[in-house]
C-alpha positions in Angstrom: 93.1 83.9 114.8 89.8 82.1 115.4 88.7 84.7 117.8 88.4 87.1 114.7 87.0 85.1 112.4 83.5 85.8 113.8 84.2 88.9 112.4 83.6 89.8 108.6 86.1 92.4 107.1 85.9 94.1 103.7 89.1 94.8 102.7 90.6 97.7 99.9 93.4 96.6 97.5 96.1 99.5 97.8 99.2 98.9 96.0 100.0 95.1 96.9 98.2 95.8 100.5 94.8 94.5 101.5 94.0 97.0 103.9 90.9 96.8 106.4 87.7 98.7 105.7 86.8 99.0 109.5 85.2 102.3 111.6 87.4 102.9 114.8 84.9 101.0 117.1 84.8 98.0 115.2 89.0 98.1 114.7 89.2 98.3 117.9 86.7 95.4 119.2 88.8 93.2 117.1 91.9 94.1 118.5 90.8 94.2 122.2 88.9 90.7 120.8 92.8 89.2 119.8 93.9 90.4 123.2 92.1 88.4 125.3 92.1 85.3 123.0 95.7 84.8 123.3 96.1 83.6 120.5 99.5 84.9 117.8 97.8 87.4 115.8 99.3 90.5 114.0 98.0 94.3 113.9 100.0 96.5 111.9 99.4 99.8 109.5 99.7 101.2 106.2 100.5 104.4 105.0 102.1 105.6 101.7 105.5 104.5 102.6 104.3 101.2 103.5 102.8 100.5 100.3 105.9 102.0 98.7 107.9 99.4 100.8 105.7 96.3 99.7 106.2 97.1 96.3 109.9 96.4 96.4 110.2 94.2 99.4 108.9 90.8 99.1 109.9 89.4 102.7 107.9 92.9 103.7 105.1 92.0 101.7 105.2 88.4 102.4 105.3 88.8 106.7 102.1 91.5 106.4 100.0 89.2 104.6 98.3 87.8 107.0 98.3 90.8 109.4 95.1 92.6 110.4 96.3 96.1 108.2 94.1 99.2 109.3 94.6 102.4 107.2 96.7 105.4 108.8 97.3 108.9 106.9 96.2 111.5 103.7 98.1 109.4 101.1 96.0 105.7 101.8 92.7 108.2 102.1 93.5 109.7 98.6 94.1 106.3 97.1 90.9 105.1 98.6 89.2 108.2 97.1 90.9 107.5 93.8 90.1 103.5 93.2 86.9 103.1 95.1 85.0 106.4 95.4 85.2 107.1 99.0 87.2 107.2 102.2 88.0 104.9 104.7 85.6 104.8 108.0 88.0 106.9 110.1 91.5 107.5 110.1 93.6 104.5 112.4 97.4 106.0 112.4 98.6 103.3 115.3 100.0 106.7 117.4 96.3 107.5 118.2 95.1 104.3 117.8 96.9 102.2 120.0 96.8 104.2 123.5 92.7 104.2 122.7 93.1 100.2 122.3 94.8 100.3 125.5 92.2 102.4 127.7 90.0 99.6 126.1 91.9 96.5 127.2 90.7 94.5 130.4 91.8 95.9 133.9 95.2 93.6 134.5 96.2 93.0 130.7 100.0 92.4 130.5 101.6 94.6 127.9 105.9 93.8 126.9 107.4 96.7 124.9 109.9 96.7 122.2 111.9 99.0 120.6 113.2 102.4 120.2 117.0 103.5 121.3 118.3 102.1 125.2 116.4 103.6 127.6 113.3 105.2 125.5 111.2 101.8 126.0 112.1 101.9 129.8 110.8 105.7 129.8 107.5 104.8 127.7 106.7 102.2 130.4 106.6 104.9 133.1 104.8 106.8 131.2 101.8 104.3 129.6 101.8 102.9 133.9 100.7 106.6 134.8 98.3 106.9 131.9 96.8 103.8 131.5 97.3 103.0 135.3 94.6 99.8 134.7 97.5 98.5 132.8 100.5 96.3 133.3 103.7 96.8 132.1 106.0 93.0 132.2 108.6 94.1 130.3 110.7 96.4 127.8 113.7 95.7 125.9 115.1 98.4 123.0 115.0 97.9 119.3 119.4 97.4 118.9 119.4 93.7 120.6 121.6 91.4 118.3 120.6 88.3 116.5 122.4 86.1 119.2 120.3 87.5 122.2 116.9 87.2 120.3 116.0 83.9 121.8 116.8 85.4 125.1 114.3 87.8 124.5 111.6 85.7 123.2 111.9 83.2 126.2 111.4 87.0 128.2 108.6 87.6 126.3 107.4 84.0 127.3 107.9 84.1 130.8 106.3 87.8 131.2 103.0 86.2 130.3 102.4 89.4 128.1 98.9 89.5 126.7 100.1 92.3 124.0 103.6 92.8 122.7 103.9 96.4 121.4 107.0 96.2 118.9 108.3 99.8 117.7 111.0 99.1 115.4 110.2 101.4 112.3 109.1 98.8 109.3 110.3 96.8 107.5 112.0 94.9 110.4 109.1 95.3 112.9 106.8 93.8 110.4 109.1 90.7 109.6 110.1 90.2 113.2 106.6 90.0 114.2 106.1 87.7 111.7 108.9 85.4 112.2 107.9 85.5 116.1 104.2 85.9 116.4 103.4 82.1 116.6 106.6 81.7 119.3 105.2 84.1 121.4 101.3 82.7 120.9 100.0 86.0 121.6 98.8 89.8 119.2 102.2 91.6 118.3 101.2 95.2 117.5 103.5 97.5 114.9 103.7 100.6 116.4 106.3 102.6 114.7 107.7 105.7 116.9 104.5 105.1 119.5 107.5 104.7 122.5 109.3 107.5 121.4 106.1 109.5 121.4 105.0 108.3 125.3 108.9 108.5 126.4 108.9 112.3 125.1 112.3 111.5 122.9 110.3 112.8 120.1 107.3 115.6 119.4 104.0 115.3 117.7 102.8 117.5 115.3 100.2 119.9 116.7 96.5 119.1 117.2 95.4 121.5 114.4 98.3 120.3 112.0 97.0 116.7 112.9 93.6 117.5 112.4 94.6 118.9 109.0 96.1 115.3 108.1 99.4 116.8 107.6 101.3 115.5 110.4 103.9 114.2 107.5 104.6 117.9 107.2 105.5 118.4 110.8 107.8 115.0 110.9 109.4 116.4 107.5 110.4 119.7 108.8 112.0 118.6 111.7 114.1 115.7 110.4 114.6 116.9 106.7 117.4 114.7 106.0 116.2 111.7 107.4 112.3 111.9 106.2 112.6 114.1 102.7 113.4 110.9 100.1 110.5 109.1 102.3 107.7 111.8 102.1 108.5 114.1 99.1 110.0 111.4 96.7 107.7 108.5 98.4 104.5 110.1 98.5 105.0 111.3 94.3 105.9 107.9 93.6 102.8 106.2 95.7 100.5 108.6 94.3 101.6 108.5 90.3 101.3 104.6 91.2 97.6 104.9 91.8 97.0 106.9 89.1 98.5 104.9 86.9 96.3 101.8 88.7 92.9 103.9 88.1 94.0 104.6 84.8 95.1 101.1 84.0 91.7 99.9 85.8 89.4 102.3 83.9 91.0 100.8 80.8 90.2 97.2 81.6 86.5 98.0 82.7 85.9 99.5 79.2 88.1 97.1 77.4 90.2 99.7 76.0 94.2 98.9 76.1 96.6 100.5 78.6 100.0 101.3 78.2 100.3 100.5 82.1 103.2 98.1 82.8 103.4 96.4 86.1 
């Protein structure tokens, strides 16, 4: 990580997250800056879910840590707004952010993907070649391999000389894979969530106006009700009553008044 240390980040407490106060342009000259260094470096994002997630899942919490964490969604902008007055810089949900990383990245840079169901990562490939044609695809394997065939993929990864691993994987387990891999494979693991699915056209996107609106949650929720209601109805009351009850229990402590806030 010594090619980012140059670099000096102000960070936002939300939840149990430490989450980077950075303006798209700077984000991504750090991450086009771990790129090239080649050195085993994390980038990952938060949203309300993922705070939810830390809260209760310590090998979670414990394998983002020292990941670069850049702010994605409505729910991490209202917490922001909440505990520290203002918003983030811009808005860095990894399904915009990353293919603007990649049009960034040095003509030739070697990019292995992970994740999704068979044959979505494959699809993806084809599709990043024809629109990021200055990069290189070395690789894909899907997100169902067993625990047996891992260190066949790492020596893969290895011997792909990938510059950038995108793993897609939905978190927790993309998070704590990348951490239990990232110094293996010696090179940035980015946490991409449904990104392959998105670029292998296996699953839609909101539409630009609902995504401008910041309520591409809405879109997601619709369409896979069963799957997504206990994560965005139930998650997103709980992560915002949480940061109330933080401001309230903050507020308190600034005026030395006592708080019947529990942790």
């Amino acid at each position: 990580m010594d090619a980012i240390a140059e670099h000096k980040i102000q960070y936002r407490r939300i939840g149990s997250i430490d989450i980077a106060v950075l303006a798209k342009n700077e984000a991504i000259s750090i991450a086009v800056k771990a790129v090239r260094s080649r050195q085993p470096y994390i980038i990952c994002f938060a949203n309300a879910h993922t705070v939810n997630t830390a809260k209760h899942n310590k090998n979670f919490l414990s394998a983002i840590n020292h990941a670069l964490i850049l702010n994605d969604g409505i729910g991490i902008e209202i917490a922001s707004k909440w505990l520290y007055g203002q918003p983030f810089p811009d808005n860095l949900n990894g399904t915009d952010f990353t293919p603007e990383l990649l049009d960034h990245l040095p003509s030739g840079t070697r990019v292995f993907l992970i994740g999704s169901p068979p044959g979505v990562a494959e699809r993806a490939a084809q599709a990043i070649a024809l629109q990021h044609r200055h990069i290189e695809i070395v690789g894909t394997q899907d997100g169902f391999f067993a625990d047996e065939d891992e260190a066949r993929l790492l020596t893969r990864v290895k011997a792909s000389a990938a510059d950038l691993v995108l793993v897609a994987m939905g978190h927790p387990r993309q998070e704590i894979w990348a951490a239990q891999n990232v110094d293996r494979l010696g090179v940035t693991v980015m946490c991409v969530g449904a990104l392959l699915d998105f670029y292998a056209g296996t699953a839609q996107r909101a539409p630009l106006w609902l995504r401008r609106l910041r309520v591409e949650w809405a879109f997601r929720l619709f369409r896979e009700p069963r799957r997504l209601a206990r994560r965005y109805i139930i998650g997103n009351a709980t992560f915002l009553a949480h940061v109330r009850t933080t401001k309230r229990h903050e507020g308190a402590r600034r005026t030395g008044h006592p708080s019947n806030h529990v942790e």
